[in-house]
VOSE-708419 format. One record per residue: x, y, z of N, C-alpha, C in turn; residue number from 1. Coordinates in pm, 1 decimal, decimal comma. Layout:
# VOSE-708419
       n_u       n_v       n_w      ca_u      ca_v      ca_w       c_u       c_v       c_w    k
         X         Y         Z         X         Y         Z         X         Y         Z  NUM
...
# end
This chain:
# VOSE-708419
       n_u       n_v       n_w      ca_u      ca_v      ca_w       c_u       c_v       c_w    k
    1717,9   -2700,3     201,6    1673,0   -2795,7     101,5    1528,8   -2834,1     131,3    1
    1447,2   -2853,6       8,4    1311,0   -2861,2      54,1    1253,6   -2979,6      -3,5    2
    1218,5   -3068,7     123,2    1168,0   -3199,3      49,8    1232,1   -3253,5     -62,6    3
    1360,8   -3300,0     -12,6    1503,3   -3355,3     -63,0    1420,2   -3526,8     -47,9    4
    1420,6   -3615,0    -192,6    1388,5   -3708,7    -220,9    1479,1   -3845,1    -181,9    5
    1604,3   -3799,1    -228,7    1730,7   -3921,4    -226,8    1824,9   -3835,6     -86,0    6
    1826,9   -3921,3      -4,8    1938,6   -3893,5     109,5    2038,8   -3883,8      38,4    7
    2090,4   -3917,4     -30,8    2211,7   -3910,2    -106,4    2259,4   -3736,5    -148,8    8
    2181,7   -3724,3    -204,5    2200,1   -3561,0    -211,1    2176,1   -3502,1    -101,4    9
    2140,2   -3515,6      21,5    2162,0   -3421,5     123,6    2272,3   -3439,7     169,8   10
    2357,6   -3576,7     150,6    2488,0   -3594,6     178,8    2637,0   -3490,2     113,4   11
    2542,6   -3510,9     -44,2    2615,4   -3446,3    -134,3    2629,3   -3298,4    -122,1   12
    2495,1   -3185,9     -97,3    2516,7   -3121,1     -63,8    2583,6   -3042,4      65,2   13
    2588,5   -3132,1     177,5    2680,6   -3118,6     270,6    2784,7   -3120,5     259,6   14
    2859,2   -3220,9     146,9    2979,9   -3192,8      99,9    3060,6   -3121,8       5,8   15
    2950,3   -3049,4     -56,5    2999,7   -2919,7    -148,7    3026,6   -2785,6     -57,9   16
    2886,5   -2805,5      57,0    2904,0   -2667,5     185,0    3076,7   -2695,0     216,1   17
    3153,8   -2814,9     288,4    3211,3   -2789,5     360,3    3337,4   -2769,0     288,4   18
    3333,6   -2838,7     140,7    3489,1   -2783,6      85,6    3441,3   -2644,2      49,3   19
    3340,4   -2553,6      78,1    3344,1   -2373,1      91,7    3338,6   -2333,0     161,6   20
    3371,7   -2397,9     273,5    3327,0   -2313,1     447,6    3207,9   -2284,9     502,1   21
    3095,0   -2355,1     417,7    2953,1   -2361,6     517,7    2969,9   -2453,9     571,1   22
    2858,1   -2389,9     694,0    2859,3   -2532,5     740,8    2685,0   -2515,9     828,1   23
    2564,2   -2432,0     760,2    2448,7   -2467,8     860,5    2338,9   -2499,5     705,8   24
    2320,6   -2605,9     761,5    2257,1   -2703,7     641,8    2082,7   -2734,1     741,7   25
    1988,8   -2664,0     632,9    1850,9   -2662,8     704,0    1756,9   -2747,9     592,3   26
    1710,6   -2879,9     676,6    1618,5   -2934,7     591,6    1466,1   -2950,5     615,7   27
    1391,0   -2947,9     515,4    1228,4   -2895,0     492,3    1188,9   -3006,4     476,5   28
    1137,7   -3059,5     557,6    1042,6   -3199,3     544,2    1109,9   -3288,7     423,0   29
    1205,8   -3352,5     481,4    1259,2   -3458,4     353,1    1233,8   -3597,7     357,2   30
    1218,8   -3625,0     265,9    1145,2   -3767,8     215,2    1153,3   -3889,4     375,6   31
    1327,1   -3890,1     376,1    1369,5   -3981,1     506,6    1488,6   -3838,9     542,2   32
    1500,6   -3893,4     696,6    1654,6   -3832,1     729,3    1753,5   -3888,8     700,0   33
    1840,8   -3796,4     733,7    2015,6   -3822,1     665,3    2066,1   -3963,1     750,1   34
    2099,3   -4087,5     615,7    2119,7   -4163,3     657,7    2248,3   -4229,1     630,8   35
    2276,0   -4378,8     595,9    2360,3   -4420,1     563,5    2445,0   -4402,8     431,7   36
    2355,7   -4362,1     323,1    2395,4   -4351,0     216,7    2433,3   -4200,8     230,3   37
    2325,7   -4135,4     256,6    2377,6   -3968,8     285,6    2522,2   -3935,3     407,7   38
    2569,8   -4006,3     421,8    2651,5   -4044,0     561,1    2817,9   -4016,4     408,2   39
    2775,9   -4171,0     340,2    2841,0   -4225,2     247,9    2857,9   -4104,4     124,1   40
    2801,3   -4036,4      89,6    2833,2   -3900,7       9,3    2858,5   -3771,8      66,6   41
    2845,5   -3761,9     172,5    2906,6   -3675,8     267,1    3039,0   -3665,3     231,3   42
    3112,9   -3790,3     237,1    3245,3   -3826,1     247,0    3361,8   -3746,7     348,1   43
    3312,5   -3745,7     474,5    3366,4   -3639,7     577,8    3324,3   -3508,4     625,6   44
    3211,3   -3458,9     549,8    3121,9   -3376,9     599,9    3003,1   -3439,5     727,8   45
    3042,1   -3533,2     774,5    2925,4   -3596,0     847,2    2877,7   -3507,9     980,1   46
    2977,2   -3413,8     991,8    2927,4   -3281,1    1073,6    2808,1   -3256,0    1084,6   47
    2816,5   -3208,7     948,3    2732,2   -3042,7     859,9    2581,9   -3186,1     870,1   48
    2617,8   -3319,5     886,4    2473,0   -3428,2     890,2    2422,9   -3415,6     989,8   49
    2486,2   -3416,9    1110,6    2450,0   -3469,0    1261,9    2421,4   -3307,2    1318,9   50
    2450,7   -3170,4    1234,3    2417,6   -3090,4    1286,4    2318,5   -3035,7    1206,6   51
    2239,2   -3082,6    1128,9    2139,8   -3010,1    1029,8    2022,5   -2989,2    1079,3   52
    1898,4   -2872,9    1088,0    1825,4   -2837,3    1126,4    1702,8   -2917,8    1057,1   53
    1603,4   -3011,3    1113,8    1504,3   -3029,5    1041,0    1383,2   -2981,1    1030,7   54
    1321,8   -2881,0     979,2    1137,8   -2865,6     987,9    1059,2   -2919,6     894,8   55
     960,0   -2889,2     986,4     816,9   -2937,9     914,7     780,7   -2887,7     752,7   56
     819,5   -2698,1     796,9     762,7   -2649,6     643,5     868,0   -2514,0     603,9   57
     823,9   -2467,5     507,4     941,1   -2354,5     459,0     936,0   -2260,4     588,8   58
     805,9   -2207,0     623,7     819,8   -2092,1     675,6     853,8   -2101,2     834,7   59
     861,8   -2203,4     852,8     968,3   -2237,4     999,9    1095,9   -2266,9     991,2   60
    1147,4   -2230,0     867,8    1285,0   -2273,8     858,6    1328,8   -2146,9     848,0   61
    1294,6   -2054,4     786,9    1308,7   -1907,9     745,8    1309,1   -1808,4     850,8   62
    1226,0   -1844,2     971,1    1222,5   -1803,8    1072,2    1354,6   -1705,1    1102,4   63
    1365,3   -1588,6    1155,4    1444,5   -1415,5    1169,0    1528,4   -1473,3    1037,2   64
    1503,8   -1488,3     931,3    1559,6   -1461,1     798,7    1555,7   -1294,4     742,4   65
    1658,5   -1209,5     711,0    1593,9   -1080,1     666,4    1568,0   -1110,7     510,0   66
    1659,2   -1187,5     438,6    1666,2   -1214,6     290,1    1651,8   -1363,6     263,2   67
    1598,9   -1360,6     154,7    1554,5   -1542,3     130,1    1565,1   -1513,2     -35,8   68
    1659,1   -1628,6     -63,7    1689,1   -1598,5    -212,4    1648,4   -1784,2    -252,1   69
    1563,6   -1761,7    -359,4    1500,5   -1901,5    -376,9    1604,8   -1960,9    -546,2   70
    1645,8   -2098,5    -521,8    1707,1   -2138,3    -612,5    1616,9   -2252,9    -743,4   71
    1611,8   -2150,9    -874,3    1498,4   -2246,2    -993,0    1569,1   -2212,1   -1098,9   72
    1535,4   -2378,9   -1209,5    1588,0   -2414,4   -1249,3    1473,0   -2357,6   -1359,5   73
    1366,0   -2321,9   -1325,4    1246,4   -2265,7   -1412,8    1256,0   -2140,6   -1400,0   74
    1215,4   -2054,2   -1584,8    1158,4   -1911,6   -1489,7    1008,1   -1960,8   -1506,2   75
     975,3   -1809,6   -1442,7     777,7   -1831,5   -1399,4     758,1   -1736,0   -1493,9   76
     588,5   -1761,5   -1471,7     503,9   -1652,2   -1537,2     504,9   -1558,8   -1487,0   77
     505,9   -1552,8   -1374,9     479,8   -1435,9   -1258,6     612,1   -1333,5   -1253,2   78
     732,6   -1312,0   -1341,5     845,3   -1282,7   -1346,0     896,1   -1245,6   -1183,6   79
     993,3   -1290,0   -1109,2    1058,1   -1297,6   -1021,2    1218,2   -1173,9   -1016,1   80
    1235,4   -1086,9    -948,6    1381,3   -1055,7    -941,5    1449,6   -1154,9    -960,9   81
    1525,0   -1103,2   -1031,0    1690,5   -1235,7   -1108,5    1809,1   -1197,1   -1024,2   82
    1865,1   -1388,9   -1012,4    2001,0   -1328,7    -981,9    2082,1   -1427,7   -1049,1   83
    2153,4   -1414,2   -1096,8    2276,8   -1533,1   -1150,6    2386,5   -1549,7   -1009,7   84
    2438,5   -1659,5    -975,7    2479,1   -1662,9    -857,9    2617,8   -1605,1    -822,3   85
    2684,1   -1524,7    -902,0    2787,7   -1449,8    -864,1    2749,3   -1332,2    -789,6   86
    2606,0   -1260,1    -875,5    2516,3   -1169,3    -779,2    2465,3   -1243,4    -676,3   87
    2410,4   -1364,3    -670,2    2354,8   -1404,1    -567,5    2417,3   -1392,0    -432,7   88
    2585,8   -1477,5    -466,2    2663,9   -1434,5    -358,8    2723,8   -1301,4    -321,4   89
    2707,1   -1205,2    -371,5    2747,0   -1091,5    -359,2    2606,3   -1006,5    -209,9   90
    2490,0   -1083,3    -276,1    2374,7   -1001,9    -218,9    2377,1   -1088,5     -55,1   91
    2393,8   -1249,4     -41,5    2391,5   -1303,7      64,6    2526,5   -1261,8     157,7   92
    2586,6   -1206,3      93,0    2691,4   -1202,4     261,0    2742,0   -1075,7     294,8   93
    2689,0    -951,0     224,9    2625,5    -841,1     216,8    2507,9    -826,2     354,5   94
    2439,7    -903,4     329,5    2302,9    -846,7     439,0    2359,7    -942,7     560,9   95
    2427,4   -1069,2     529,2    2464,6   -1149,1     645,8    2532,1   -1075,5     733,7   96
    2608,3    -992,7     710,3    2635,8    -887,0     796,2    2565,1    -776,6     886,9   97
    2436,6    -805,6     882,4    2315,2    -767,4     911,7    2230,8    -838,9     975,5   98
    2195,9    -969,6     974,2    2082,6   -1076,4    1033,0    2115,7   -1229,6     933,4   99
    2041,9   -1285,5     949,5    2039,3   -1428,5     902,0    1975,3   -1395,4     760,7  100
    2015,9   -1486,8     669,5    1985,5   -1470,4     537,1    1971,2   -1635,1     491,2  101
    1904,8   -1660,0     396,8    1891,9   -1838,4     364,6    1892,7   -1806,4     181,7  102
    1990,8   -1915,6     171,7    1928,3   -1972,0     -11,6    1863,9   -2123,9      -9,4  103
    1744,4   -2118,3     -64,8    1636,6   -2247,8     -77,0    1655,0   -2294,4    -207,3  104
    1732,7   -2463,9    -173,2    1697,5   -2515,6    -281,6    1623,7   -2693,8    -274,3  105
    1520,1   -2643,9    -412,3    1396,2   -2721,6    -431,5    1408,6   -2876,1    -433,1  106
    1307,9   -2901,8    -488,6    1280,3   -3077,4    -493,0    1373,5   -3099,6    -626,2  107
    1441,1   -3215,3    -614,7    1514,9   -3283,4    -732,0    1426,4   -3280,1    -898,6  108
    1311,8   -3322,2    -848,0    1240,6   -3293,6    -988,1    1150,2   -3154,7   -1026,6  109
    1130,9   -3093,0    -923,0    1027,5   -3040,9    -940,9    1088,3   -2884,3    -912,7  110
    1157,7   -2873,6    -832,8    1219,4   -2728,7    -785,8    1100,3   -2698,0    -666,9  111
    1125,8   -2573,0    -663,0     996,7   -2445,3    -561,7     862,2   -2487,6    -640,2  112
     760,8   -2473,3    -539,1     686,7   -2448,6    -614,7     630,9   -2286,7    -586,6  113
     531,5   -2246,5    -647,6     539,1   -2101,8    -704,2     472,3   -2048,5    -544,1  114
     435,5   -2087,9    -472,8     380,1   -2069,4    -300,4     544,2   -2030,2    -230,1  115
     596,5   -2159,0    -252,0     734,5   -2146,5    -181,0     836,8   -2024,9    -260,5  116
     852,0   -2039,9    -342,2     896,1   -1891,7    -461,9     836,0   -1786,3    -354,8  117
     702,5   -1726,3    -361,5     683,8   -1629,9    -322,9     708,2   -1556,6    -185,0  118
     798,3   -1689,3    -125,8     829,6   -1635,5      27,6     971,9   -1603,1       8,1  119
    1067,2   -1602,1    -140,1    1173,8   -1546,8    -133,2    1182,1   -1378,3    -199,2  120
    1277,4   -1331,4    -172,5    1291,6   -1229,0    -248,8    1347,6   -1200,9    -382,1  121
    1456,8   -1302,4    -394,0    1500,7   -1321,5    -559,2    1492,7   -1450,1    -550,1  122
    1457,3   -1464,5    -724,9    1532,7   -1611,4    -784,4    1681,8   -1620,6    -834,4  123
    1721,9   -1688,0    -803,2    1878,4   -1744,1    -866,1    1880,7   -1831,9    -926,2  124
    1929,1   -1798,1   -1073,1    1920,3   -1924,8   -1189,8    2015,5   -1902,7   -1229,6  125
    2112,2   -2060,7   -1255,2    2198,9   -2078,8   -1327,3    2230,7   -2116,8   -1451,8  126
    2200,8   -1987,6   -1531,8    2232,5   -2057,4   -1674,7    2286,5   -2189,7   -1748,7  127
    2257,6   -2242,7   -1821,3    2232,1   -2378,2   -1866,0    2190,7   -2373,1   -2035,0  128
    2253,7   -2473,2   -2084,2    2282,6   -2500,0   -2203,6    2109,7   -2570,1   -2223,8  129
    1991,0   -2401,3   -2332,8    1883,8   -2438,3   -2297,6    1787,7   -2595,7   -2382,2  130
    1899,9   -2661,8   -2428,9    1863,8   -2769,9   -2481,8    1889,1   -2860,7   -2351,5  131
    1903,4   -2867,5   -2250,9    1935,8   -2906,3   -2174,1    1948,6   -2905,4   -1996,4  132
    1869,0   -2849,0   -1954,2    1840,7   -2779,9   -1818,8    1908,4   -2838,2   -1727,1  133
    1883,7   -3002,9   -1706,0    1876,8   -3083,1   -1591,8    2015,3   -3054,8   -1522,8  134
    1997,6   -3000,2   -1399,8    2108,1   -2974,2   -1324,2    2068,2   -3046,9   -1172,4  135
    2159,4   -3145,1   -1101,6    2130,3   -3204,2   -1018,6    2169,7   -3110,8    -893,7  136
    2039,8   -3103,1    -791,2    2068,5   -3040,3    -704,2    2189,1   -2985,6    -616,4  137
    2240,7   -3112,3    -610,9    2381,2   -3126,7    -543,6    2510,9   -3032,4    -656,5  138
    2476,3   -3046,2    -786,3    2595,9   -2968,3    -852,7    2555,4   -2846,8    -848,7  139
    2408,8   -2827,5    -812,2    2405,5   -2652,3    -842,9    2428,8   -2605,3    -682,5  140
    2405,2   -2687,1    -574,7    2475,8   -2612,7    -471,9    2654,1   -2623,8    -447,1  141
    2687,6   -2728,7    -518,5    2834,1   -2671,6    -532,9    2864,1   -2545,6    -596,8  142
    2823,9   -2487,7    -707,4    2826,2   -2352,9    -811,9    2773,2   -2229,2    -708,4  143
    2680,4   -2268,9    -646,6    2639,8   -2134,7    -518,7    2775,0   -2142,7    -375,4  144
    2795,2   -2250,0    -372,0    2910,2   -2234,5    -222,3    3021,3   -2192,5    -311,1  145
    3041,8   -2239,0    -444,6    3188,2   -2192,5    -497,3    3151,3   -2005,7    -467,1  146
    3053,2   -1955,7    -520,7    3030,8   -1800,1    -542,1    3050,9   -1777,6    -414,9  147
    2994,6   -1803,2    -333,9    3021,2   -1759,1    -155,5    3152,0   -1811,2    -128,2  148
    3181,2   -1884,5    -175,5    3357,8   -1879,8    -151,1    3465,2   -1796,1    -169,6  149
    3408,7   -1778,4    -286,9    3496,5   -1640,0    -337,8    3464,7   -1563,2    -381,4  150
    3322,9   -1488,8    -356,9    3317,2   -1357,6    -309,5    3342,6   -1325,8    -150,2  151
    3344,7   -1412,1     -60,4    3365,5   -1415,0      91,0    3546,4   -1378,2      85,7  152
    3619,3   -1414,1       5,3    3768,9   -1433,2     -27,2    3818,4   -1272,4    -106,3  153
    3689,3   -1188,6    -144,7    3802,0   -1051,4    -219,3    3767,8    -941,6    -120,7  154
    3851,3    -872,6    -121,2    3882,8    -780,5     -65,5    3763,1    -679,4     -20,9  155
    3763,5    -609,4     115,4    3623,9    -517,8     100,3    3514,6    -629,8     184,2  156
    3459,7    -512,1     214,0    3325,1    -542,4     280,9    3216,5    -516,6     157,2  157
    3135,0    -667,1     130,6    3014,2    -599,0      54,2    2892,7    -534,4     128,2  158
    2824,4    -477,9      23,1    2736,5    -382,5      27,9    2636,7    -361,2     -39,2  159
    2527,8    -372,0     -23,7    2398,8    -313,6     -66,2    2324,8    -227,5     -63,9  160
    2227,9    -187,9    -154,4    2133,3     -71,6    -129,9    2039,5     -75,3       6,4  161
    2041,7    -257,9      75,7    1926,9    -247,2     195,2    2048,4    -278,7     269,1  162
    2182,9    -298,3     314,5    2311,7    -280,3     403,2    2258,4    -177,0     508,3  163
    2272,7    -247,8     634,1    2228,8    -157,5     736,0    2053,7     -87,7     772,0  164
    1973,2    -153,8     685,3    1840,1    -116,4     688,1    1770,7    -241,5     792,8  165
    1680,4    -225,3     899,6    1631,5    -264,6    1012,1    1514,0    -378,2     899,4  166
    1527,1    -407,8     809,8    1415,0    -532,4     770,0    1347,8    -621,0     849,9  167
    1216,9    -654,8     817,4    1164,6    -709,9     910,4    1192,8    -869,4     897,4  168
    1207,9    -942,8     972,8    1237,6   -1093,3     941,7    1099,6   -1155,2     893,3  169
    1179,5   -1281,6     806,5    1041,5   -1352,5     723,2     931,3   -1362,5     793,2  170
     917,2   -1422,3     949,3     777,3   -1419,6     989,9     714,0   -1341,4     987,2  171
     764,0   -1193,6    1015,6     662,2   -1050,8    1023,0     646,7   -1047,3     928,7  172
     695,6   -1060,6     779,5     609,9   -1035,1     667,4     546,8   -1159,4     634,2  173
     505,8   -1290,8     702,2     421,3   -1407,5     667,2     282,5   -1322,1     718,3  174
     312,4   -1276,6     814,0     244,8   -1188,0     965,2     143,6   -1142,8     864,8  175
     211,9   -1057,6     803,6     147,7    -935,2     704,6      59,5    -962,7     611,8  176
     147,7   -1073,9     534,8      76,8   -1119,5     415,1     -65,4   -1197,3     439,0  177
     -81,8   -1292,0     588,7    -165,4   -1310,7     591,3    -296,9   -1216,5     649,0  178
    -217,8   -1113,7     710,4    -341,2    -950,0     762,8    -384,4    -916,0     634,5  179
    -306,4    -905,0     536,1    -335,6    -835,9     423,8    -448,4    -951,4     337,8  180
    -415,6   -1078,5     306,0    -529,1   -1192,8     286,9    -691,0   -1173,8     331,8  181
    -656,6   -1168,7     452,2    -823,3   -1178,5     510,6    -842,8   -1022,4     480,4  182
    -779,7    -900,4     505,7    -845,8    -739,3     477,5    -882,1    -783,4     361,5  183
    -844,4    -796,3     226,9    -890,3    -815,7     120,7    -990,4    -864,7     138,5  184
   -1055,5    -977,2     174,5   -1143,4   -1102,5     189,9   -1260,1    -994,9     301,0  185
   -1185,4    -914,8     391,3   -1315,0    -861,6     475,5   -1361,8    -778,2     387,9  186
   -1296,4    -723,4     337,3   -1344,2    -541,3     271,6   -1392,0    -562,1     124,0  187
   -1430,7    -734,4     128,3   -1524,3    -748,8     -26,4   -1409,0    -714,4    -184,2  188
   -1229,5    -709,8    -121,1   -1191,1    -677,7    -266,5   -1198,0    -818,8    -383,5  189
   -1098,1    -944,8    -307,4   -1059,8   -1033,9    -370,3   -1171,7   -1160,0    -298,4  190
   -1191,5   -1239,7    -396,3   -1252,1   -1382,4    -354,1   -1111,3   -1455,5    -291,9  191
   -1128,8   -1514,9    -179,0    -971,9   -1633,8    -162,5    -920,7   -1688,0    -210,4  192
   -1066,3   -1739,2    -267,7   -1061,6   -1899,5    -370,9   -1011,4   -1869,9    -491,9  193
    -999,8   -1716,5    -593,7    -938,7   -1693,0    -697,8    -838,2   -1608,1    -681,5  194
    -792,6   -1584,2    -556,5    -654,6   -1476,8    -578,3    -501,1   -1503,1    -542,3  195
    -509,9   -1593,7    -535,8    -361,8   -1655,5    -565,3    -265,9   -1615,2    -589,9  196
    -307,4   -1594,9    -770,9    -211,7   -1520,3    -854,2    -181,3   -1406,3    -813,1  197
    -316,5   -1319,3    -784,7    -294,4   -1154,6    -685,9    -230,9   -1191,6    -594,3  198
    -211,1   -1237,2    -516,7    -161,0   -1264,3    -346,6       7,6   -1283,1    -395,0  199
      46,0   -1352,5    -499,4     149,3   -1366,0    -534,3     219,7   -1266,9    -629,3  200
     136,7   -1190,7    -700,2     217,8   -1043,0    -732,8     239,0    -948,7    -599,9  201
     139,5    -965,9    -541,4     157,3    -854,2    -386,7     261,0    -913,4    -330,0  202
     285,4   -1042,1    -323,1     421,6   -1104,9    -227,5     546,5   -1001,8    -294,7  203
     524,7   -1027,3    -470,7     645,6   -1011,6    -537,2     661,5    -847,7    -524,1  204
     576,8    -721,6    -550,0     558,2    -605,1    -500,4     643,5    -584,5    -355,3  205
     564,8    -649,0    -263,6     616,5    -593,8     -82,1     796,9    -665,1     -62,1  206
     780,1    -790,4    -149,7     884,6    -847,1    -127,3    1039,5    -760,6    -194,3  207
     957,5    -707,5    -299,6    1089,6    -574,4    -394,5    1116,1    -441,6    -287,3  208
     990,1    -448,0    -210,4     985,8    -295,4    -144,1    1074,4    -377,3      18,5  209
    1101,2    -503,1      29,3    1137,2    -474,0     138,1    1111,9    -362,5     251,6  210
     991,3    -339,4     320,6     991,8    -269,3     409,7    1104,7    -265,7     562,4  211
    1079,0    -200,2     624,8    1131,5    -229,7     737,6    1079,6    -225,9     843,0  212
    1113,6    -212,5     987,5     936,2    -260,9    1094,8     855,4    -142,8    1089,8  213
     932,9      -0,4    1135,0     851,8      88,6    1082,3     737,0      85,2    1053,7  214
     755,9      43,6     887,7     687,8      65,8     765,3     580,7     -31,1     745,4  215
     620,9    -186,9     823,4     506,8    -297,4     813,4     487,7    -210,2     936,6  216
     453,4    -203,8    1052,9     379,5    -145,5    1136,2     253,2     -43,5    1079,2  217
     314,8      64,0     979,9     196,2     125,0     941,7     138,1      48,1     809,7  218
     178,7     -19,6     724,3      76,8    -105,0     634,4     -21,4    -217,8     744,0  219
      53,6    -237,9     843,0     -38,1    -319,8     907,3    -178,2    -251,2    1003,2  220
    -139,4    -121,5    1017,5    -226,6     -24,4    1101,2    -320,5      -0,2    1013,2  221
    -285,0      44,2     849,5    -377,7      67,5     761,9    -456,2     -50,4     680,3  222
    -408,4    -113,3     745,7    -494,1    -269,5     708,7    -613,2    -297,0     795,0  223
    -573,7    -241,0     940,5    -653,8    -269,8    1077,1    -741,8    -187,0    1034,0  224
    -751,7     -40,7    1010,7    -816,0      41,3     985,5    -952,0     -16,3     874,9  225
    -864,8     -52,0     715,6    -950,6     -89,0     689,1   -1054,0    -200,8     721,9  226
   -1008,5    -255,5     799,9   -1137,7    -380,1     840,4   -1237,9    -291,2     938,4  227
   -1181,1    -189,7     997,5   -1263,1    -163,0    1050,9   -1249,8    -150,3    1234,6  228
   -1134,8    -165,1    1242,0   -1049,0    -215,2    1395,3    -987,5     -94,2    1453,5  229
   -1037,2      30,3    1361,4   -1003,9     165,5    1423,2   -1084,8     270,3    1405,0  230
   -1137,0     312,8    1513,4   -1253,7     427,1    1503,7   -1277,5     494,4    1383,1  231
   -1392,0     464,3    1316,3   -1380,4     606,1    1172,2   -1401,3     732,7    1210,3  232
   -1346,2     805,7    1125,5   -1327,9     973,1    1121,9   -1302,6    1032,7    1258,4  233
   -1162,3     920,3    1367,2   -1141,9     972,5    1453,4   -1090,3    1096,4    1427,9  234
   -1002,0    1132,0    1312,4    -925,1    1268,4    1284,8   -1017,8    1371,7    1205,5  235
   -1134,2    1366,4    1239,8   -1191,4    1438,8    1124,1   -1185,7    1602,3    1174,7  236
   -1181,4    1582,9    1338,6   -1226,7    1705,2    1383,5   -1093,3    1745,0    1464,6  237
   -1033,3    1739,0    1426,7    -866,1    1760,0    1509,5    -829,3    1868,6    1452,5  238
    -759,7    1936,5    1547,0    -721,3    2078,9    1493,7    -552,4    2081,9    1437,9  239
    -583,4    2118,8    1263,1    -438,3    2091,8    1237,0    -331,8    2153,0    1302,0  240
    -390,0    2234,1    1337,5    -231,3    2389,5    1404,3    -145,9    2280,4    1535,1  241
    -245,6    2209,7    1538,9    -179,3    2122,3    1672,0    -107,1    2026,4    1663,1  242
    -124,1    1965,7    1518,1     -56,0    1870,8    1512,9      91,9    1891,0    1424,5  243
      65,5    2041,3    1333,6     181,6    2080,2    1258,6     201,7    2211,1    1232,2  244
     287,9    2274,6    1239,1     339,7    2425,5    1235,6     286,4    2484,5    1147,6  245
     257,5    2616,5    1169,6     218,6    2691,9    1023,5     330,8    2753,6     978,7  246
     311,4    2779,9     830,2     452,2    2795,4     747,7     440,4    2945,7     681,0  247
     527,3    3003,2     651,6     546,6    3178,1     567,9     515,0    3110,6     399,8  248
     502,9    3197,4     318,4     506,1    3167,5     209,6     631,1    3100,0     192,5  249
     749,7    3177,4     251,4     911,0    3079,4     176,8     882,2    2934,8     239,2  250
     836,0    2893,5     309,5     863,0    2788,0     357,2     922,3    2771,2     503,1  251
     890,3    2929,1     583,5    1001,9    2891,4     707,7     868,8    2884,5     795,6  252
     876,7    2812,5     940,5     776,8    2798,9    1035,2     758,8    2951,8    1087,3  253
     625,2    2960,4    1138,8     626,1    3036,4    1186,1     686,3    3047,7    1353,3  254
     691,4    3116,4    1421,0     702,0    3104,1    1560,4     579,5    3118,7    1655,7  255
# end
């Protein structure tokens, strides 16, 4: 929960986690901590209170996250991967089988804002009667623990297309995004001060491609490169035969 206004709803949402079997409740700089009133809407969740994680900002809460699915009540301009939360829960306990995974949800009035958006990989929106949006935090995380309730409850192991893929956790791609910030900024592409919006399609791009360490290892090598942090035209004079086989016309190596 991020910069949760009324203790009351952090109570509340603690008590939707525990009639579904969560129980690790992480809060993002909230107004006050969980208090008497949040104690008082708990109504026996006072656990999931006295054990809740507090930070400073999103991206210390996210910390070895492989998946971060952000919860808005808005869509953006910037169009975001969709999930309605039956997919949502299908995709979170899928990779949880894999590493730590988080769903973020926003300020009571305001939701994510489009900075915090871009450090997830999908949005999850719950359809809503569109004369009418206002959904109180606390009821839309009951509607996400109900989906993890019972998709956690059918039969089968879920599964995904990134199931079993080595992803890098949220910090290595904060890592990235900010190598990739200043290369831009060294190599004369983007001004800082106007690329925002760019910085936030590239989130939404790397964030679809999910790399894995691998793969940020070499975007990050070819980032170094371009600034300039690796010898030029060290390969210019390298002899290919050495580095790769020669081939027959069919395609077989030679010996």
């Amino acid at each position: 929960m991020v910069e949760t206004t009324h203790t009351g709803n952090i109570g509340a949402v603690a008590r939707a986690m525990k009639t579904m079997g969560l129980n690790r409740l992480y809060l993002v700089n909230p107004k006050a901590s969980p208090n008497a009133e949040a104690v008082a809407r708990a109504a026996g969740a006072d656990d999931l209170l006295a054990s809740a994680e507090i930070h400073g900002n999103l991206v210390d809460a996210l910390r070895g996250c492989r998946l971060v699915v952000g919860s808005s009540a808005r869509l953006r301009t910037v169009a975001w991967p969709l999930l309605e939360p039956a997919d949502c829960a299908h995709r979170l306990l899928a990779e949880a089988r894999q590493g730590e995974v988080a769903l973020v949800l926003g300020r009571e009035r305001s939701g994510l804002t489009n900075d915090e958006l871009a450090r997830c990989h999908f949005l999850a929106h719950i359809p809503t009667d569109p004369a009418f949006r206002s959904l109180n935090v606390a009821s839309a995380a009951q509607i996400f623990a109900y989906e993890l309730h019972r998709t956690w409850g059918t039969a089968g192991e879920q599964h995904t297309e990134e199931t079993g893929r080595d992803l890098v956790p949220a910090e290595a791609m904060e890592g990235f995004y900010v190598h990739l910030a200043q290369t831009m900024t060294d190599t004369g592409f983007s001004d800082p001060a106007q690329s925002r919006k760019l910085l936030r399609r590239l989130r939404r791009l790397f964030n679809r491609a999910r790399p894995d360490r691998v793969e940020i290892n070499i975007l990050r090598g070819i980032l170094s490169a371009a600034q300039g942090k690796k010898t030029p035209g060290r390969f210019h004079n390298a002899d290919p035969s050495r580095s790769a086989p020669s081939s027959d016309p069919d395609g077989n190596a030679a010996g």
